[in-house]
Backbone as JSON, one array per atom type, in Angstrom:
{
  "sequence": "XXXXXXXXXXXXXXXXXXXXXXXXXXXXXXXXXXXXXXXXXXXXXXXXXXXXXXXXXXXXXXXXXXXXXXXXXXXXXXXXXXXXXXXXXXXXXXXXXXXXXXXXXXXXXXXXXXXXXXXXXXXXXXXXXXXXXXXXXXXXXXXXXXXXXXXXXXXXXXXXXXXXXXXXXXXXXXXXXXXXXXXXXXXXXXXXXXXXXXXXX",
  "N": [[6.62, -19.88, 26.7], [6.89, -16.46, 27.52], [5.02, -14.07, 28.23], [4.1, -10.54, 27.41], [2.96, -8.55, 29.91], [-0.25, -8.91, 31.1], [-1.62, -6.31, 31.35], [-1.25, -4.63, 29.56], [-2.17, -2.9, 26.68], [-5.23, -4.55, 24.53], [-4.79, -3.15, 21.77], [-2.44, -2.45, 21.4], [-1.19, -4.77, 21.6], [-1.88, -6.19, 19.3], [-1.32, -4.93, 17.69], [1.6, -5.34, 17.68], [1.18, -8.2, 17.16], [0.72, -8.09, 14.1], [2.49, -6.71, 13.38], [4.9, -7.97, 13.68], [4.1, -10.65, 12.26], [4.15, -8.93, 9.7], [6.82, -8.67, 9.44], [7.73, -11.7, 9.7], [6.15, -12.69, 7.19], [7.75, -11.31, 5.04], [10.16, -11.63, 5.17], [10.41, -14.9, 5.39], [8.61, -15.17, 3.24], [4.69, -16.03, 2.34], [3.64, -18.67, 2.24], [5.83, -20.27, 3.39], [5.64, -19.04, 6.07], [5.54, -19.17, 9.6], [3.53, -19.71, 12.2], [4.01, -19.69, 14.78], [6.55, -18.34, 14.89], [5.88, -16.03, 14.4], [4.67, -15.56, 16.9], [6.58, -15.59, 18.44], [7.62, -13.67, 17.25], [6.16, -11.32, 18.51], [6.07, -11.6, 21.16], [4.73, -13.16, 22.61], [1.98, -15.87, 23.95], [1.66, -18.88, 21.02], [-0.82, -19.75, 20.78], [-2.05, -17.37, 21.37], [-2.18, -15.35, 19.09], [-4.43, -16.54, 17.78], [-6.99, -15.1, 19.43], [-6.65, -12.89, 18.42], [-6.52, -12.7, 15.6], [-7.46, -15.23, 12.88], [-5.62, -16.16, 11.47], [-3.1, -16.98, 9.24], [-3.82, -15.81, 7.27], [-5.55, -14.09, 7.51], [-4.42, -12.31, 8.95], [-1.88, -11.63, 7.33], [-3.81, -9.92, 5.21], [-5.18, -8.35, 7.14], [-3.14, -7.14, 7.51], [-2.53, -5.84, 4.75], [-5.35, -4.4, 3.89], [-5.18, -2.56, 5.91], [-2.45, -1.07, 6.06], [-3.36, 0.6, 3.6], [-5.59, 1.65, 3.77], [-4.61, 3.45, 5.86], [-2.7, 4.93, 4.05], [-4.45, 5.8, 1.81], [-5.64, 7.94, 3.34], [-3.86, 9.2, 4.23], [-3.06, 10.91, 1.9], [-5.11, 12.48, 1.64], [-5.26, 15.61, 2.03], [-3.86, 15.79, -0.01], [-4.86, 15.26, -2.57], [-6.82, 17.05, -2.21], [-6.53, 19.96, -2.53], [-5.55, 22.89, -4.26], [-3.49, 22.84, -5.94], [-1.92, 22.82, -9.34], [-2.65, 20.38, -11.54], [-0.95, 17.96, -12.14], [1.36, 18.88, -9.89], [0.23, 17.67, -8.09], [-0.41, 15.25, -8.35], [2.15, 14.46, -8.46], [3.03, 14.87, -5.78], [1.4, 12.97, -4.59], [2.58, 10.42, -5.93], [4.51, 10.64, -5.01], [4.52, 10.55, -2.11], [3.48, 7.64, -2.0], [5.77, 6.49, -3.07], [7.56, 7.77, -0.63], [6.24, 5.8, 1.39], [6.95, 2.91, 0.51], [9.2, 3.32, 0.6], [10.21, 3.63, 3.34], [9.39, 1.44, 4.56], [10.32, -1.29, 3.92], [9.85, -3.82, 4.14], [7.21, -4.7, 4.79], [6.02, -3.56, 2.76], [7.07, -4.95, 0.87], [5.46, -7.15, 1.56], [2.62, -6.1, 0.81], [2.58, -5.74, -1.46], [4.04, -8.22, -2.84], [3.85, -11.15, -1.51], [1.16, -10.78, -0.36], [-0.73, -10.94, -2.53], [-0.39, -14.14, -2.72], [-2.32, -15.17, -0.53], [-5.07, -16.74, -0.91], [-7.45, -15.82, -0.22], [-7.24, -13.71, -1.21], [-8.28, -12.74, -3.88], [-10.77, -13.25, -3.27], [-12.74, -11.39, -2.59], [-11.66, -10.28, -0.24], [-10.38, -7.72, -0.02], [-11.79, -6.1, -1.0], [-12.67, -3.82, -0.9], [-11.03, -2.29, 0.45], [-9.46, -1.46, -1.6], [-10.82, -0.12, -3.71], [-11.29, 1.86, -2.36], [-8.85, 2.99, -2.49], [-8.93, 2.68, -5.5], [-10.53, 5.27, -5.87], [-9.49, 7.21, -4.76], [-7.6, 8.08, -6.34], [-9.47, 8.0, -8.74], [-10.78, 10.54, -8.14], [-8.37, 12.29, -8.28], [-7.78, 12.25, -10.83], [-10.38, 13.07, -11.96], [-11.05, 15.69, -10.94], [-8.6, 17.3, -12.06], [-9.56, 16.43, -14.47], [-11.87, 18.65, -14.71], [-10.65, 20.55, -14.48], [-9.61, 21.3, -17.24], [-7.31, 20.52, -17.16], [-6.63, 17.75, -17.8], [-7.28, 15.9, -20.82], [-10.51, 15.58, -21.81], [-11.35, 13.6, -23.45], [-10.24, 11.46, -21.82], [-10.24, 8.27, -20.42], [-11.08, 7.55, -17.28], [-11.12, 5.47, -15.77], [-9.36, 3.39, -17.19], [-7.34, 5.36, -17.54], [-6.43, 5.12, -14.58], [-5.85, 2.8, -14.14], [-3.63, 2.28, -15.73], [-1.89, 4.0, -14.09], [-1.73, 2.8, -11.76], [-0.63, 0.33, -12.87], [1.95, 1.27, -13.53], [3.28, 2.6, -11.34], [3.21, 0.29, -9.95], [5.2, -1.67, -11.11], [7.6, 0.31, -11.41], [7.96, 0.4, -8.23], [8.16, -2.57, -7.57], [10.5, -3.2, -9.21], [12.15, -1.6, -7.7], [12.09, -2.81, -4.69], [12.39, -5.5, -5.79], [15.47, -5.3, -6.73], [18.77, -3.47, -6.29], [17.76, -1.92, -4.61], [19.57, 0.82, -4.57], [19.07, 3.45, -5.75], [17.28, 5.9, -4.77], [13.53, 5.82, -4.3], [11.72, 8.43, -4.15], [13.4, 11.29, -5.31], [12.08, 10.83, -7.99], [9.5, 11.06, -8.57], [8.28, 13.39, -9.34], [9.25, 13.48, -11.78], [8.02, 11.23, -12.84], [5.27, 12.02, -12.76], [5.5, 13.89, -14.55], [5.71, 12.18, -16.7], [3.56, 10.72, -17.4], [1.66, 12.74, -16.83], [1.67, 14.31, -19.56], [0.79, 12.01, -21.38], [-1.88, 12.3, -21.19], [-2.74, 14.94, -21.25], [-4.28, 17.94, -22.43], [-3.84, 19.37, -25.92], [-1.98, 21.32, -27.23]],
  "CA": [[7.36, -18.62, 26.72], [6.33, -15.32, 28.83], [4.2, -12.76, 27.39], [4.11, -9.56, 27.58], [2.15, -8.47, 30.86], [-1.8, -7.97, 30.46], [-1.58, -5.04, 31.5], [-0.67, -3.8, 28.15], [-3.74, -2.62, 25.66], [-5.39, -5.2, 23.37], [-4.49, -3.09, 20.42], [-0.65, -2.87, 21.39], [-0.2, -6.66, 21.89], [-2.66, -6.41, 18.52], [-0.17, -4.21, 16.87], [2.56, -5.87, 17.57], [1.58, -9.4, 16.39], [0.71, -7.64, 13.09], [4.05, -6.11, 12.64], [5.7, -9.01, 14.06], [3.74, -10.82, 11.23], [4.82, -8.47, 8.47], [8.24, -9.04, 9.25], [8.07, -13.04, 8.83], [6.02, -12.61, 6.12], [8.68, -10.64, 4.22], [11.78, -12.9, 5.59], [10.36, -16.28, 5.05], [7.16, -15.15, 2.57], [3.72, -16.52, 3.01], [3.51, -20.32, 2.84], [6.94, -20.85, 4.26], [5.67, -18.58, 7.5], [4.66, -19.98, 10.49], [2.59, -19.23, 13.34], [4.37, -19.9, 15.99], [7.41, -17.53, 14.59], [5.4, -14.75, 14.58], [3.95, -15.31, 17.76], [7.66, -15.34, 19.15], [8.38, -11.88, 17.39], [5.7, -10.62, 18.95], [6.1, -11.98, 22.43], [3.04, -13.54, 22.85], [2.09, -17.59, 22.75], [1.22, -19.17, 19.58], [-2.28, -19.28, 21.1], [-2.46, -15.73, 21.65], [-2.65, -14.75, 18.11], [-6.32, -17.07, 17.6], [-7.29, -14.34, 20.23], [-6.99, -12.18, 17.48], [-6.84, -13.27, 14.33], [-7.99, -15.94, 12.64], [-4.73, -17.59, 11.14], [-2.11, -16.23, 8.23], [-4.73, -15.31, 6.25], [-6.82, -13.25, 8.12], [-2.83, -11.41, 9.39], [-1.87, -11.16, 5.6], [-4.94, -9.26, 4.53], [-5.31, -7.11, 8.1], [-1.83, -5.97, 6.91], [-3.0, -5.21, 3.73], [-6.1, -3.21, 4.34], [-5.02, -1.5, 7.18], [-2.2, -0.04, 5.22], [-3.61, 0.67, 1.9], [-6.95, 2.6, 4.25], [-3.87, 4.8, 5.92], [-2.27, 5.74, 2.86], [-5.43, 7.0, 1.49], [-6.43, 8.84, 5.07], [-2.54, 10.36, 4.42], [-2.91, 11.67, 0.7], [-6.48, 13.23, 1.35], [-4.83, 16.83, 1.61], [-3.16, 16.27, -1.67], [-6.52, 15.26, -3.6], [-8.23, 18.45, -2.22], [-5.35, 21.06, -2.72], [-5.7, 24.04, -5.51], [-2.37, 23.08, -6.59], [-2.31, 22.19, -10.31], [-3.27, 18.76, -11.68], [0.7, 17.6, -12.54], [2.07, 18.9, -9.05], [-0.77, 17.01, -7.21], [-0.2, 13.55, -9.32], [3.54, 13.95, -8.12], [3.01, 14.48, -4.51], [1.05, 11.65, -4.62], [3.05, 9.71, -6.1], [6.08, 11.01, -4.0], [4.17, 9.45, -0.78], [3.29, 6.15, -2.29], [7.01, 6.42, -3.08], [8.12, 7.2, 0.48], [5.84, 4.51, 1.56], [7.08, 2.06, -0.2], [11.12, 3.65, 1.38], [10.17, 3.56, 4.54], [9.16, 0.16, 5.27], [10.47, -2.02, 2.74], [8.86, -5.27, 4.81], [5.91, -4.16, 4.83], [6.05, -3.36, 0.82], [7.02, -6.34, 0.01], [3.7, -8.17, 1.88], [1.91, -5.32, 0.41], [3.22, -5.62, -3.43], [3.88, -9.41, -3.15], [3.03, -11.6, -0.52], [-0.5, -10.22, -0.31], [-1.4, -11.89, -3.79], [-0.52, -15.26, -2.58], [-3.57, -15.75, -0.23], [-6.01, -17.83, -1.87], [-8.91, -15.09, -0.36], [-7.19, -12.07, -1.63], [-8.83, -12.22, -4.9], [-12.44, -13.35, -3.52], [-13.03, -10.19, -2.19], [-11.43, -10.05, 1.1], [-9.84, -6.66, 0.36], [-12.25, -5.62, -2.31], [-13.3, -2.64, -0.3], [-9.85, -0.86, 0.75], [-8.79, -1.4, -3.45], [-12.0, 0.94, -4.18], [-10.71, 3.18, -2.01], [-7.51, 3.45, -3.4], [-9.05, 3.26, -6.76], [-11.46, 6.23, -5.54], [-8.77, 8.3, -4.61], [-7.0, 7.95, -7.88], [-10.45, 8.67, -9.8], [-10.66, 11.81, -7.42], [-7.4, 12.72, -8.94], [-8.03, 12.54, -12.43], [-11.21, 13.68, -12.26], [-10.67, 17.13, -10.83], [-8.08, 17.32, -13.54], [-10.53, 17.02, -16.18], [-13.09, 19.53, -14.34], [-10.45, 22.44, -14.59], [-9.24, 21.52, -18.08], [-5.99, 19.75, -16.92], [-6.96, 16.2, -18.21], [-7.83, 16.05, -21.92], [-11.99, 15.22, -21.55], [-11.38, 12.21, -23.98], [-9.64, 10.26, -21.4], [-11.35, 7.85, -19.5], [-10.46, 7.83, -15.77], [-10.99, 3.9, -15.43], [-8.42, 3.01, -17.86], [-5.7, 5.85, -16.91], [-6.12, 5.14, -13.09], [-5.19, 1.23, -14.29], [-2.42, 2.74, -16.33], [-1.11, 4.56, -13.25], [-1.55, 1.81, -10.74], [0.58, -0.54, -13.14], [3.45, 1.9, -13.59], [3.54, 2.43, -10.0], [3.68, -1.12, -9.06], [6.22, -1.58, -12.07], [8.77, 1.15, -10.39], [8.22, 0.11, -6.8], [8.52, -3.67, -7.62], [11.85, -3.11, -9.54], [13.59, -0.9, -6.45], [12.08, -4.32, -4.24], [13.52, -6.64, -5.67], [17.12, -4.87, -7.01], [19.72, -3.42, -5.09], [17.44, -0.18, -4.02], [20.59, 1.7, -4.61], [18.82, 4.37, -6.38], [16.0, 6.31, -4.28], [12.73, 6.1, -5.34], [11.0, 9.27, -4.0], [13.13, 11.8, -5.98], [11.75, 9.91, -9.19], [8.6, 11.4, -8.31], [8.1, 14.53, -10.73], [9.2, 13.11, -13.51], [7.01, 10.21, -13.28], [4.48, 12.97, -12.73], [5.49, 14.55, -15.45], [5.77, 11.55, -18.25], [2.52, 10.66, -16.94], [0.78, 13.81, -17.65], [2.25, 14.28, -20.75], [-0.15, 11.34, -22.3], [-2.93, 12.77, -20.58], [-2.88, 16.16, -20.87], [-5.07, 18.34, -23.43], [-3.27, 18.89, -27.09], [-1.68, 22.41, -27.61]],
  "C": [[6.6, -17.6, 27.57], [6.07, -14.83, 28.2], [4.06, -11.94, 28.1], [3.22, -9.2, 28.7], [0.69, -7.86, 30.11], [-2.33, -7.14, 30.82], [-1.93, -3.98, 29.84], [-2.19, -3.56, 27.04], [-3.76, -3.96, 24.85], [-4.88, -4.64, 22.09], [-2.86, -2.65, 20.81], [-0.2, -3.92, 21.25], [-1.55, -6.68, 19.68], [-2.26, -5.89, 17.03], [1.07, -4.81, 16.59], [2.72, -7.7, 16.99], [1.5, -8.82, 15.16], [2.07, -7.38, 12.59], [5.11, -7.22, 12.7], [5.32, -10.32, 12.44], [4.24, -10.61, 9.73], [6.29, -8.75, 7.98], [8.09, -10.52, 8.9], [7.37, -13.48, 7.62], [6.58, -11.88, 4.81], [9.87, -11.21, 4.09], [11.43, -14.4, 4.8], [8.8, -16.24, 3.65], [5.68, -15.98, 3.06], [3.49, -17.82, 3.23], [4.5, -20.91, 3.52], [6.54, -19.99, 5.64], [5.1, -18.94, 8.61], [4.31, -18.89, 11.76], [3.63, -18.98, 14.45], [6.12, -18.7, 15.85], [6.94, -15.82, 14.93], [4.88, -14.66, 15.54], [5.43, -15.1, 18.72], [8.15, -13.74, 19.19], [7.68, -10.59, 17.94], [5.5, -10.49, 20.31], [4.97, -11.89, 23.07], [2.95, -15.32, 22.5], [1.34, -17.47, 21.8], [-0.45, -19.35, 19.85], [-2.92, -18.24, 20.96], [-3.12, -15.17, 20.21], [-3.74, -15.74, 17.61], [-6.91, -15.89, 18.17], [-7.78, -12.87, 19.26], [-7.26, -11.64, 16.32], [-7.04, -14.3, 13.83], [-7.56, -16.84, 12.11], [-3.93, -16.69, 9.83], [-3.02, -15.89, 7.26], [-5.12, -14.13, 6.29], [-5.27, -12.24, 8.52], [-2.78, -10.8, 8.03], [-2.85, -9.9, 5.24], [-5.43, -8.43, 5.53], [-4.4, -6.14, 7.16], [-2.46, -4.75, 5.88], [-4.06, -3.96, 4.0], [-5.86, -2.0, 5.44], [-3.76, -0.27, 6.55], [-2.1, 0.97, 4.26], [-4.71, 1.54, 2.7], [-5.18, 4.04, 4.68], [-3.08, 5.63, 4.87], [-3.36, 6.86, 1.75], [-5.88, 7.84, 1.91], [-4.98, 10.03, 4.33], [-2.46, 11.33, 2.98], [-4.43, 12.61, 0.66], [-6.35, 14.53, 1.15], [-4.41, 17.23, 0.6], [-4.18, 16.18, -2.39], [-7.34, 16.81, -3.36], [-7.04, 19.78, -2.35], [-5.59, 21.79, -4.18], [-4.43, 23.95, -6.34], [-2.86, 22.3, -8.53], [-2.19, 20.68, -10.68], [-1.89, 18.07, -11.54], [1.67, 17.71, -11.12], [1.33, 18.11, -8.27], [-0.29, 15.49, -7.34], [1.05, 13.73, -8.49], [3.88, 14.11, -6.42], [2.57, 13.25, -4.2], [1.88, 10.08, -4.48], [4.24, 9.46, -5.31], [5.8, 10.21, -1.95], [4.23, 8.33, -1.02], [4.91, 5.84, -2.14], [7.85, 6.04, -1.31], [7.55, 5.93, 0.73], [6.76, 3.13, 1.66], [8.98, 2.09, 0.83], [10.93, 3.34, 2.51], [9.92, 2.15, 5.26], [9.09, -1.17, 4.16], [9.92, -3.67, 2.94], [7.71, -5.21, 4.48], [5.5, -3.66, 3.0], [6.29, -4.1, 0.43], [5.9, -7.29, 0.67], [2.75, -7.35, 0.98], [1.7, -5.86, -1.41], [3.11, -7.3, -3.83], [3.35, -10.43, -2.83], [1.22, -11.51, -0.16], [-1.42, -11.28, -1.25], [-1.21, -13.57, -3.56], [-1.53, -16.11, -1.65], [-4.57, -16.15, -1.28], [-7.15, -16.82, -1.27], [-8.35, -13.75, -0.52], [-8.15, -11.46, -3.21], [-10.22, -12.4, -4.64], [-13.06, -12.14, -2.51], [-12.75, -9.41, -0.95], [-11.03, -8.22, 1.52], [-10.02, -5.39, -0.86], [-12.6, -4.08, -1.81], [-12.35, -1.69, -0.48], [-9.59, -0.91, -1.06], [-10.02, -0.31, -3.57], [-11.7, 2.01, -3.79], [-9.72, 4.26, -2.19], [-8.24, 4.14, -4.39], [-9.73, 4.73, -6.86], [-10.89, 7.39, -5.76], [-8.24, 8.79, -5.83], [-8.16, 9.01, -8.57], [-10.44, 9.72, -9.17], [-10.2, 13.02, -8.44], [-7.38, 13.58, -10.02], [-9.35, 13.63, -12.94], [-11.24, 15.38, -11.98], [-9.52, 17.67, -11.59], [-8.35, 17.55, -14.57], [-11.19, 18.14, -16.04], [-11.42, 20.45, -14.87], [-9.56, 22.17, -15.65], [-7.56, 21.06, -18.2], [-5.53, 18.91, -17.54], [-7.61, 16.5, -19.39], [-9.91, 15.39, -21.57], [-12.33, 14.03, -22.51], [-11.22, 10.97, -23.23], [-10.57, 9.58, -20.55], [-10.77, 7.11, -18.36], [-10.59, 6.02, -15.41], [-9.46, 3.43, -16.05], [-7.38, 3.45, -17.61], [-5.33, 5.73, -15.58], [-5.53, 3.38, -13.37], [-4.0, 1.26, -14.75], [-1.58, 3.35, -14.73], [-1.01, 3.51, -12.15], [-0.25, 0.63, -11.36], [1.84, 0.07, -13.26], [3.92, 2.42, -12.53], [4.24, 1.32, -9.47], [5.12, -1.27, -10.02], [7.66, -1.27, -10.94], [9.07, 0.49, -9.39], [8.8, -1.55, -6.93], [10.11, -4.11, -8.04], [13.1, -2.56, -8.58], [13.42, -2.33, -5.16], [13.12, -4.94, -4.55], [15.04, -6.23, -6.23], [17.41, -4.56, -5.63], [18.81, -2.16, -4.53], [18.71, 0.83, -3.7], [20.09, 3.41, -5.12], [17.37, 4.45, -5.45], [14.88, 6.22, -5.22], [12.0, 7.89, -5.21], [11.42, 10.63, -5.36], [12.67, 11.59, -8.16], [10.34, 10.41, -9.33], [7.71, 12.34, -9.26], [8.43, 13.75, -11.92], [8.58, 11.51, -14.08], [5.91, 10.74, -13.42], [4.39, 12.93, -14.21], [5.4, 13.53, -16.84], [4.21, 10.67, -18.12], [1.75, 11.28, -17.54], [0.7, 13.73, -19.07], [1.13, 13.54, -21.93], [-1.59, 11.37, -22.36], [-3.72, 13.96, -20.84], [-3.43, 17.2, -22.49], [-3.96, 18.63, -24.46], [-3.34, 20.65, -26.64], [-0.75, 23.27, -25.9]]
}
């Protein structure tokens, strides 16, 4: 086949097998996806992508990290913001949300696909998860400092609580009809959130 002239940047033709990637790993999932598919949607030979990655593994788990680092780069204004603890949590959550709207391919490698590499759990993408989780503790924790967050709670356990009722939501508009937006869902996940969180009186 003809590839793209090499002219073109390494990280454009480097971009585009990635995305090209995401898509047949969302169409056909991960063990049914082949190489040579994704090297078509990216118009490039099936050689090309050795050049830069290392094989559906090493694609899979770019994906992953690479999106899961920009989502934390994109909520950093909301973690440091004077707004109160409850409107913060629901911006938050209201990105993850878009996220999740905006590129529903790419959310489903993220959400599902992801977990079916055999080196996602030995630490391949132990780093960007910290980061997440980081952000999260951030969260909570400046919460507790200004009396937001009851000072009983303990920020390991409710940032695990909030990561599963996240995935929960997002996994359910996945796989249904996504007839129902998720973003404005946002506040009042906020809000029933807080709620179990939030100091007594």
């Amino acid at each position: 086949m003809t590839e793209r002239p090499l002219t073109e940047s390494r990280e454009t033709r480097r971009r585009a097998i990635l995305d090209s990637a995401v898509r047949v790993f969302a169409e056909h999932g991960f063990f049914a996806a082949r190489i040579r598919d994704i090297a078509a949607g990216a118009g490039v030979a099936e050689g090309t992508i050795y050049l830069y990655f290392e094989g559906k593994d090493d694609l899979l788990l770019t994906a992953f990290r690479e999106k899961v680092n920009e989502f934390v780069a994109s909520v950093r204004d909301v973690m440091a913001a004077g707004l109160p603890f409850q409107e913060r949590l629901a911006r938050f959550v209201e990105l993850q949300f878009q996220s999740i709207e905006a590129d529903p391919p790419l959310a489903t490698v993220l959400l599902l696909e992801s977990r079916q590499s055999s080196k996602f759990y030995g630490g391949a993408v132990r780093d960007v998860l910290k980061t997440y989780a980081q952000a999260i503790d951030g969260l909570l924790g400046t919460g507790m400092e200004r009396g937001e967050v009851r000072g009983d709670v303990s920020v390991p356990l409710a940032r695990r609580m909030l990561i599963g009722a996240l995935e929960e939501v997002e996994l359910e508009w996945l796989l249904g009809e996504r007839s129902r937006p998720l973003v404005p869902m946002a506040a009042a996940f906020a809000a029933t959130f807080c709620r179990g969180i939030a100091p007594a009186g």
